[in-house]
N, CA and C atoms as an extended XYZ file, in Angstrom:
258
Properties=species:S:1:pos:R:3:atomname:S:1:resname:S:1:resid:I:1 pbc="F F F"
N       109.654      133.335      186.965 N   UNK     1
C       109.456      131.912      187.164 CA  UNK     1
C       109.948      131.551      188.567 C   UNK     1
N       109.481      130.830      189.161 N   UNK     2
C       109.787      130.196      190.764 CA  UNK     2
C       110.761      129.391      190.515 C   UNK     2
N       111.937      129.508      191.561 N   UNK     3
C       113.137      129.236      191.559 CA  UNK     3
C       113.151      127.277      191.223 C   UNK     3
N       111.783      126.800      192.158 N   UNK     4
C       111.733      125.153      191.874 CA  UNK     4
C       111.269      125.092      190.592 C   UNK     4
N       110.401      125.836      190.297 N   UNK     5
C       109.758      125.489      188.436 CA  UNK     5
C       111.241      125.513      187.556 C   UNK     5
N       112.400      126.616      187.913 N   UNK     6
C       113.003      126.461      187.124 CA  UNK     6
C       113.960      125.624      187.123 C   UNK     6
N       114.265      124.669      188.245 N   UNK     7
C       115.210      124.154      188.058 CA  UNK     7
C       114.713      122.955      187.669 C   UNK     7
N       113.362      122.444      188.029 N   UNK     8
C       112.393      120.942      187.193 CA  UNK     8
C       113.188      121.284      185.675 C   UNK     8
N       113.027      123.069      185.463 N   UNK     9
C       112.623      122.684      183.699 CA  UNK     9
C       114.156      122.142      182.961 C   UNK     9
N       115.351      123.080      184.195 N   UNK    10
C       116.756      122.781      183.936 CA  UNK    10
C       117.023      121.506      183.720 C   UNK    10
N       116.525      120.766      184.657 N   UNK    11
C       116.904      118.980      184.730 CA  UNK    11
C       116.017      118.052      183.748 C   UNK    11
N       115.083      118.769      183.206 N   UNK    12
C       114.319      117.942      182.496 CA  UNK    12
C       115.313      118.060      181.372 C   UNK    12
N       115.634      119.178      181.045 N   UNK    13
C       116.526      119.560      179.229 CA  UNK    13
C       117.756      118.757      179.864 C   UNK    13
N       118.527      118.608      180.635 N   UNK    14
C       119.857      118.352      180.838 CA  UNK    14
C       119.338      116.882      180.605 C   UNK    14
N       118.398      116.359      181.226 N   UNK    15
C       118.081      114.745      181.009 CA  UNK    15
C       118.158      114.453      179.173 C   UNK    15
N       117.564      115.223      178.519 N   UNK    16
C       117.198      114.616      177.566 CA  UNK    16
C       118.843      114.597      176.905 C   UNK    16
N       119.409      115.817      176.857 N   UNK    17
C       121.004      115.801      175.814 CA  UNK    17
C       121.518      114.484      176.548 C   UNK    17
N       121.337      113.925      177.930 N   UNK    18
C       121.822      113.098      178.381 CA  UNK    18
C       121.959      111.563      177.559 C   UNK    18
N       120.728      111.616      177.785 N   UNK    19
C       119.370      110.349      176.787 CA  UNK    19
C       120.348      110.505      175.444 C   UNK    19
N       120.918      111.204      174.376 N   UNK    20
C       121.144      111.356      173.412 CA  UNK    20
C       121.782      110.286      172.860 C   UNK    20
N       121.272      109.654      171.603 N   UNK    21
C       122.267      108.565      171.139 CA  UNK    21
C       123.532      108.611      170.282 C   UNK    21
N       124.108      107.767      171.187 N   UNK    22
C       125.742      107.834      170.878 CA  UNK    22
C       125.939      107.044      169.214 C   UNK    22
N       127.021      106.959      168.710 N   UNK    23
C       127.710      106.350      167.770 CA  UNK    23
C       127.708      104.545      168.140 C   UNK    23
N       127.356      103.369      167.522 N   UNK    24
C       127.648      102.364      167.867 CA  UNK    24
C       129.435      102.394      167.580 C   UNK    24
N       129.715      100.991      168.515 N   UNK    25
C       131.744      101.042      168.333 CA  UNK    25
C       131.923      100.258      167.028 C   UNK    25
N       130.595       99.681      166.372 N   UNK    26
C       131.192       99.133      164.779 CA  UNK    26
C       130.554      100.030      163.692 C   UNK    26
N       130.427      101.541      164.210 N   UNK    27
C       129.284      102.173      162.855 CA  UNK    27
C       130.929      102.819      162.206 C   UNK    27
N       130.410      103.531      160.958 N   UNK    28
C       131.640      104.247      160.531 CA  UNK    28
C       131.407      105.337      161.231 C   UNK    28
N       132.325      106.614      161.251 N   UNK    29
C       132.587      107.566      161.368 CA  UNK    29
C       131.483      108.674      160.781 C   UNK    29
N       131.330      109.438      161.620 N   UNK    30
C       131.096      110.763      160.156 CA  UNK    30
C       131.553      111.033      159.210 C   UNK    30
N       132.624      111.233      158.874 N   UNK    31
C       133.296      111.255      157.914 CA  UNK    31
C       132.959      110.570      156.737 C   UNK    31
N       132.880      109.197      157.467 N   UNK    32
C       133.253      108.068      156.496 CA  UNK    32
C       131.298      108.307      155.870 C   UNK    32
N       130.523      108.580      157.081 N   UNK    33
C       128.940      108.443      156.162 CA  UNK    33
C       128.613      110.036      155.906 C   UNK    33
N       129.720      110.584      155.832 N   UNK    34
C       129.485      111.643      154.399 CA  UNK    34
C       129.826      111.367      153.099 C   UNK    34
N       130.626      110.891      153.460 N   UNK    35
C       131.425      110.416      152.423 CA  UNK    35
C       130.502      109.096      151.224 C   UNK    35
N       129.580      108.441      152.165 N   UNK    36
C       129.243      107.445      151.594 CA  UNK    36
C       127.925      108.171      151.040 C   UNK    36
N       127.105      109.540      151.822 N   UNK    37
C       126.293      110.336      151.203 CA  UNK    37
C       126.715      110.641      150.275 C   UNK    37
N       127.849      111.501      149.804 N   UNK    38
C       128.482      112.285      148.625 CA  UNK    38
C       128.379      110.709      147.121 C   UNK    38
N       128.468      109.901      147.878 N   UNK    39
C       128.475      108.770      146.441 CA  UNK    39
C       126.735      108.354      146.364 C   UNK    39
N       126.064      109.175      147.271 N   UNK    40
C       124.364      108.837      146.980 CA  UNK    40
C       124.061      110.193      145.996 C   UNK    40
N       124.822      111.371      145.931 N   UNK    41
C       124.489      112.126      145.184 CA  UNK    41
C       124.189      113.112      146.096 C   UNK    41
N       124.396      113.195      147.466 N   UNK    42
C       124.305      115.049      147.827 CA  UNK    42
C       125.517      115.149      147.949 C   UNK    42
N       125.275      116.894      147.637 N   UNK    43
C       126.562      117.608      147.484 CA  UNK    43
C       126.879      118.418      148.859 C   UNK    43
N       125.866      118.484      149.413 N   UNK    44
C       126.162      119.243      151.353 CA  UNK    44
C       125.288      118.620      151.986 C   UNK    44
N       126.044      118.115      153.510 N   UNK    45
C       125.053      117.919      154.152 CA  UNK    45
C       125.363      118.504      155.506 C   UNK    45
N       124.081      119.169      155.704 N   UNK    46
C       123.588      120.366      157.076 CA  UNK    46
C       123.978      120.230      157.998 C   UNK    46
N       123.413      118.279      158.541 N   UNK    47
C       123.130      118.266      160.049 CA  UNK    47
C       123.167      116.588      159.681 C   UNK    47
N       124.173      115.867      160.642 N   UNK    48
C       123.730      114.270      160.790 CA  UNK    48
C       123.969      114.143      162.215 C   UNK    48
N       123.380      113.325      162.802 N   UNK    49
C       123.641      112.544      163.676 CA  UNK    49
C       123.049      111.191      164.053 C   UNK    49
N       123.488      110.570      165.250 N   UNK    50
C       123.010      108.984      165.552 CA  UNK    50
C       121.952      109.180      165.944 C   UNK    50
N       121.002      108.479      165.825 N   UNK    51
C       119.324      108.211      166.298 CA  UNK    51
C       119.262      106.920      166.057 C   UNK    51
N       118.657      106.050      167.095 N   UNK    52
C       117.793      104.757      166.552 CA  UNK    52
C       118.252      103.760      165.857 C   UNK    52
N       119.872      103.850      165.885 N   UNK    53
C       120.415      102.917      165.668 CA  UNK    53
C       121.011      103.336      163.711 C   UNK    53
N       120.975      104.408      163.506 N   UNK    54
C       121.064      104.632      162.311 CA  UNK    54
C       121.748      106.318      162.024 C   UNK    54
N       122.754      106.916      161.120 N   UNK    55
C       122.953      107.976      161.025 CA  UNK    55
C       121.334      108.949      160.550 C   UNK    55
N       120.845      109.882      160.983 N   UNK    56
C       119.760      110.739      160.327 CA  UNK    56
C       120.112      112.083      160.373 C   UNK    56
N       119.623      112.845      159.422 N   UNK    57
C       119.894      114.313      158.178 CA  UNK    57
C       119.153      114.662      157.695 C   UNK    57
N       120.306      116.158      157.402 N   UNK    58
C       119.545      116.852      156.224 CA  UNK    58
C       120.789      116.992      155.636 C   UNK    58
N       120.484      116.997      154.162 N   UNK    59
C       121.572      117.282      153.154 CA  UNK    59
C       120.632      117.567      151.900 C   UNK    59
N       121.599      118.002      150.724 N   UNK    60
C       121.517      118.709      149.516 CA  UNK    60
C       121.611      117.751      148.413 C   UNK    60
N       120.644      117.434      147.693 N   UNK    61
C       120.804      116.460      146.389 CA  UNK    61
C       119.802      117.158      145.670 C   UNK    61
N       120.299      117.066      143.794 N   UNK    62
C       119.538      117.716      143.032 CA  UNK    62
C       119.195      118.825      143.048 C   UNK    62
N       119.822      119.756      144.140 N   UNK    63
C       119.686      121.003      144.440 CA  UNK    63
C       118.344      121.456      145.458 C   UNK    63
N       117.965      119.899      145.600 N   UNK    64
C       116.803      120.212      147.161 CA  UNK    64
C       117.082      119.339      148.277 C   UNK    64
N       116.475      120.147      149.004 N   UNK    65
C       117.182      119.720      150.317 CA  UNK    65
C       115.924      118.413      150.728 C   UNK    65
N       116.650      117.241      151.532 N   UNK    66
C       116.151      116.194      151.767 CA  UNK    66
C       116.942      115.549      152.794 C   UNK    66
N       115.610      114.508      153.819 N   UNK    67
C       115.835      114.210      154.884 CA  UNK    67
C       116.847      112.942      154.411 C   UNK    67
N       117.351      112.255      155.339 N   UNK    68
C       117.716      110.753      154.874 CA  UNK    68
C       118.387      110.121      156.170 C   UNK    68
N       118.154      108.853      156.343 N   UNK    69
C       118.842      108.210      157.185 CA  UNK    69
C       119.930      106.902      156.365 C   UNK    69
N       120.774      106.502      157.263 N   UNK    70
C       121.968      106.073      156.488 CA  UNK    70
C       122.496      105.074      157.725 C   UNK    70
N       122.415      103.602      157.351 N   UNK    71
C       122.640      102.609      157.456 CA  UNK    71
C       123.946      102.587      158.232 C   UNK    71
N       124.346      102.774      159.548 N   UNK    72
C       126.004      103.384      160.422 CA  UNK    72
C       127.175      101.894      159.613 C   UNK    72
N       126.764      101.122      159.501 N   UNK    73
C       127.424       99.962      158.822 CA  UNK    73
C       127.596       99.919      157.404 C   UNK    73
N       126.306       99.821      157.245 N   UNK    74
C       126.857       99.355      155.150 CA  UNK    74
C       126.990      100.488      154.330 C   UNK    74
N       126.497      101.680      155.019 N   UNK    75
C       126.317      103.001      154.315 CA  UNK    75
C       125.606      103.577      153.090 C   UNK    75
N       124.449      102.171      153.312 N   UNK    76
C       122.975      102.081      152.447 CA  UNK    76
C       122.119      103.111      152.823 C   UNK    76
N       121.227      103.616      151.986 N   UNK    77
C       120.284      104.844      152.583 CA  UNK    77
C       118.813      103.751      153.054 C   UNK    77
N       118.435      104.444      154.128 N   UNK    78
C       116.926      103.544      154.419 CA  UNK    78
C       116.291      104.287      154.570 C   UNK    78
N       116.286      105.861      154.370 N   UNK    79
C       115.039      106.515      154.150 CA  UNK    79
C       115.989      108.120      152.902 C   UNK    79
N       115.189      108.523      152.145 N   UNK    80
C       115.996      109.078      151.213 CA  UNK    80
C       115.108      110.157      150.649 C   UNK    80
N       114.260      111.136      151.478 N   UNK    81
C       113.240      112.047      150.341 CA  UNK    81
C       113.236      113.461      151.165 C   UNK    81
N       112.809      114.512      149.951 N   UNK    82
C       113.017      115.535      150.250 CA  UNK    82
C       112.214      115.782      151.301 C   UNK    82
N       112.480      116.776      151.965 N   UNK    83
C       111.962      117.408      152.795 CA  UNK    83
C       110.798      118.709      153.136 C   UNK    83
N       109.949      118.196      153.557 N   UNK    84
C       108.697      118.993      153.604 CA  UNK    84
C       108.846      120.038      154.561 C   UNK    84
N       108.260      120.893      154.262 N   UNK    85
C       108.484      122.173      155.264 CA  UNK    85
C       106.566      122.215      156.660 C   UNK    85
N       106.940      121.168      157.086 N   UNK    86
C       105.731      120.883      157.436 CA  UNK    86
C       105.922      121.774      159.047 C   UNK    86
């Protein structure tokens, strides 16, 4: 690869983790929206983080795995279904 192609492709990836959305300063914790998952009924969850103004995942309920996003404030689910292997 040419030394300029590679450094476009370096700064393009470093831009995006940049771009990444943070925690709001009134959401709960991780902790606290596992915790509020574990009372929705999964028993593990994989992977969360902030997106779009909302915690989003994967976790374990009923013994299948399913996406869900989770309300950083009230710790309501607003999206809650398994996950397709698409």
């Amino acid at each position: 690869m040419k030394p300029a192609l590679t450094l476009a492709a370096l700064l393009m990836m470093s831009a995006g983790v940049a771009l990444a959305d943070q925690p709001g300063p009134d959401w709960m914790s991780v902790e606290q929206a596992k915790a509020a998952l574990k009372q929705h009924g999964y028993t593990n969850v994989t992977t969360i983080e902030a997106d779009d103004g909302h915690y989003e995942g994967v976790g374990v309920k009923n013994g299948q795995v399913y996406e869900f996003h989770l309300d950083p404030r009230s710790g309501k689910l607003t999206k809650d279904r398994v996950k397709r292997n698409d």
